[in-house]
N, C-alpha and C positions, 0 to 999 in steps of 0.2 A: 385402549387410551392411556393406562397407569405406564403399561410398557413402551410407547411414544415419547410421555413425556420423562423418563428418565432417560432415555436414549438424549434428548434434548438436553438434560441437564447434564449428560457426560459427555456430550458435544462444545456447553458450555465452557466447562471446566478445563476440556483438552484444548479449547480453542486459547483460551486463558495463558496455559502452559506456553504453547505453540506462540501466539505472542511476541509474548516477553522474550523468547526465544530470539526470536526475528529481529527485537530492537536491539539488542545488545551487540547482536553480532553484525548487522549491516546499517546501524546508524553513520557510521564513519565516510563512506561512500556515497550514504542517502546524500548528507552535507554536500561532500564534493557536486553531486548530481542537481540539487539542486540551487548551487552557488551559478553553476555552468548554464543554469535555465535562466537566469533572473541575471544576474551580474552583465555590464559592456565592457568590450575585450578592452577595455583600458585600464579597466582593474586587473581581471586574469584572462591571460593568452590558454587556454586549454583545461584541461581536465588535473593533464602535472601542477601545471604551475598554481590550480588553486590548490592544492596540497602542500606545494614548499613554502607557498605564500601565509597559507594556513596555519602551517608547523612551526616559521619563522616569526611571524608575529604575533600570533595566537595562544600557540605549546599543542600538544597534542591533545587534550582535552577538547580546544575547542572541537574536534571532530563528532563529538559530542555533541555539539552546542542541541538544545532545541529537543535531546533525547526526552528530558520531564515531559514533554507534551504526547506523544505516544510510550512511552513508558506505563504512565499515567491511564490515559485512553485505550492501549491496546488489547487491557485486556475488556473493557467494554467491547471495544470494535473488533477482534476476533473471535471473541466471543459471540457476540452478534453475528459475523460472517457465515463461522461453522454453523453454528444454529440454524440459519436462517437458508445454508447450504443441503442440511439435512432435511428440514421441512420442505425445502420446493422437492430436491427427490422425492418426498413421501406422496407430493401433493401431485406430482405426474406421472407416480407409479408406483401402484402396492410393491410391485414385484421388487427386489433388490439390485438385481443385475442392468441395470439402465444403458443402453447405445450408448457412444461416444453424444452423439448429437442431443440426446435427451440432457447428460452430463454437464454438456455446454450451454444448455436452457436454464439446468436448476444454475447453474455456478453464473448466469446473467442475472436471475429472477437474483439470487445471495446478495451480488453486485448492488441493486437498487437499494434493497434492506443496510447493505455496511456503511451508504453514502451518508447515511444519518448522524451517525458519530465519527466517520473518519474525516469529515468534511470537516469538523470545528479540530479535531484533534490536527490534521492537515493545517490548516493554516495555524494554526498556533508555529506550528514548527515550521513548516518555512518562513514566517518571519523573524524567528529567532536566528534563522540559516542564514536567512539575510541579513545581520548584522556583524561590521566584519572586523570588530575587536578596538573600535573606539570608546573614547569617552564618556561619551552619551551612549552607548549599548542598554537594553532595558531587561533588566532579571523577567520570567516569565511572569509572575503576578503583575508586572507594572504591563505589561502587553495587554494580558485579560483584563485588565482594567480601564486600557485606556481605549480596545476596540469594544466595550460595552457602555463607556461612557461618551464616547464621540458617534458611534453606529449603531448601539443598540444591539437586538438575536438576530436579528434577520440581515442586516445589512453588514453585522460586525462579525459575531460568533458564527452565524454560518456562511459568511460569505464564503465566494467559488462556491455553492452546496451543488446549484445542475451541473455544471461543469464537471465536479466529480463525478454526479450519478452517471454522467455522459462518461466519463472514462473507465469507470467500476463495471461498466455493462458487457461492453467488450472484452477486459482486460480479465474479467473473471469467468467467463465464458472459455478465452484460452486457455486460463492457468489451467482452471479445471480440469476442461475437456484431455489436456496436455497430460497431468498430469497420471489421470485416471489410465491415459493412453499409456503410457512407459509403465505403470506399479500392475496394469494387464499383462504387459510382454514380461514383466520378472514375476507376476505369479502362473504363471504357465510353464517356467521354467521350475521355480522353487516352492508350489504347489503354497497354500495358505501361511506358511511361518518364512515370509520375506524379509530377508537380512537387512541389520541398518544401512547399509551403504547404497542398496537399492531404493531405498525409501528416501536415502540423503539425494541419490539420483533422482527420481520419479523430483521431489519438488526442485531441484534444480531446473529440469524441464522446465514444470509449470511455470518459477518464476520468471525464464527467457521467455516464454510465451506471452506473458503476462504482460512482458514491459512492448514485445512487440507488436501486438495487439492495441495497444494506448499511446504510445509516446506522444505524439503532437497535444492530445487533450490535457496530458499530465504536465507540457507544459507551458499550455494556455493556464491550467489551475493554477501555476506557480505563481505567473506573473500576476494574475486577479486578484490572489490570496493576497503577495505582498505589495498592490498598489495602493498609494496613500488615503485612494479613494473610491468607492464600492464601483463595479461596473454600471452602467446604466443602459436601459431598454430591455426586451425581451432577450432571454438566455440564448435563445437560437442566432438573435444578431450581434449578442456581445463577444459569442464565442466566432462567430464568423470574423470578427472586426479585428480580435486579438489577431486569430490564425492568418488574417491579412496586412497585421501589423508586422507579424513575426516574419511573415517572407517578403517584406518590402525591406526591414532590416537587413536582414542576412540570409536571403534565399530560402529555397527548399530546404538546403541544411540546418536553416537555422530550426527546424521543425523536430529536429531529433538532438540538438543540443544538451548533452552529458549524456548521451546512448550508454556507453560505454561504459563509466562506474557505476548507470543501472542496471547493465549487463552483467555486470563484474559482482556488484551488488547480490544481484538475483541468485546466482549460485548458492552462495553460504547459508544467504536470511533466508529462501525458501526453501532450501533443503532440510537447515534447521530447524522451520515451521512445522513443515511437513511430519519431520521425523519423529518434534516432541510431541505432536498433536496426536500422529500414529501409535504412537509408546505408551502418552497418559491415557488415550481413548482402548486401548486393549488392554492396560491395567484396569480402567474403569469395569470396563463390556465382564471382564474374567470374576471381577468383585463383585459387580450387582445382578450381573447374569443377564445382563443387555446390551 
């Protein structure tokens, strides 16, 4: 039991690292990615042009916009992920060496557990993302203030929550499984001490996986998150209603609208993930002997 839960706490900690890792280095395309969800092409025509639009009337900064919000929360929420990624393993198999498919069960069962915090940390920052450098633009404390004072936890802090867990299920089940898949084929090669760039590889994977496995729910999330008014009815017909809003819009395409800077995305931030979470977790595992 002692030896579980320090495992757990250096799960924590790595998770923590891994992070802040993630935000720094793919917040700038997250923005792009989710202007291209939410935004009508009357503002921006593409992926490019919210970037030059961005740059020009913005500065580069804004690519940032909305970081405080998982900054802040990331390390609760990967923290919570890993964690929560380690105990379903435990909880489906003494053994360590788990199937690809058992991999893809713990890393959905993780998914349901991260939906808790990444769900308010989420909407905070897309609606930050969503504000595109006017006048009225609101610092993130006047946000949190004013969806706790007009909607309240439930309808304001966590709104989109099923919505995510609906997209945290799948999307985590890929990365993992993904994931797990490519750091097998380079430890077969390079036997237990696998090189950073394999491990920067292995989450690149997982993150293409990740987004490919979700896109249409991530961005029904978007729009939920930053609509002026909570969804209403059961989670299963609001999410049906958006997804039929969305392809009366702008087609089937419009289901995977900014693919491509979450693609582009996904390399750096989950390779980065990956890497520091692998790096701080085997400096932990070699110090506490877990």
């Amino acid at each position: 039991m002692k030896k579980n839960t320090q495992a757990t706490i250096n799960e924590l900690i790595a998770g923590s690292v891994g992070g802040a890792a993630q935000v720094i280095v793919g917040q700038p395309l997250d923005t792009i990615k989710t202007r291209a969800q939410v935004a009508s092409k009357e503002i921006f025509n593409g992926p490019m042009d919210i970037l030059k639009q961005t740059l020009r009337k913005e500065g580069f900064f804004a690519l940032y916009k909305g970081m405080a919000s998982p900054l802040i929360g990331i390390a609760g929420v990967n923290s919570l992920l890993f964690a929560s990624y380690g105990i379903s393993k435990r909880i489906i198999s003494p053994y360590p060496q788990l199937s690809i498919k058992e991999i893809a069960v713990a890393g959905a069962m993780a998914g349901v557990a991260n939906a808790i915090l990444a769900s308010p940390v989420e909407m905070f920052k897309v609606r930050m993302q969503g504000q595109y450098g006017a006048a009225t633009d609101k610092r993130l404390s006047a946000v949190m203030a004013e969806m706790w004072r007009d909607w309240g936890f439930r309808k304001g802090i966590m709104r989109g929550y099923w919505v995510t867990v609906a997209r945290e299920i799948p999307a985590y089940a890929g990365f993992y499984a993904a994931f797990e898949f490519s750091k097998r084929k380079f430890s077969a090669k390079y036997g237990s001490d696998i090189p950073v760039w394999a491990l920067l590889a292995s989450g690149s994977t997982g993150g293409i996986a990740y987004w490919l496995s979700c896109y249409p729910l991530d961005v029904v999330k978007s729009r939920v998150q930053l609509r002026a008014t909570p969804p209403t009815g059961t989670p299963v017909r609001y999410i049906a209603r958006e997804l039929k809003a969305i392809v009366q819009e702008a087609g089937i395409p419009g289901l995977f609208r900014g693919l491509s800077p979450s693609l582009l995305r996904s390399i750096p931030a989950a390779a980065s993930t990956f890497a520091a979470f692998e790096i701080t977790r085997t400096y932990l595992e070699k110090t506490t002997g877990v």
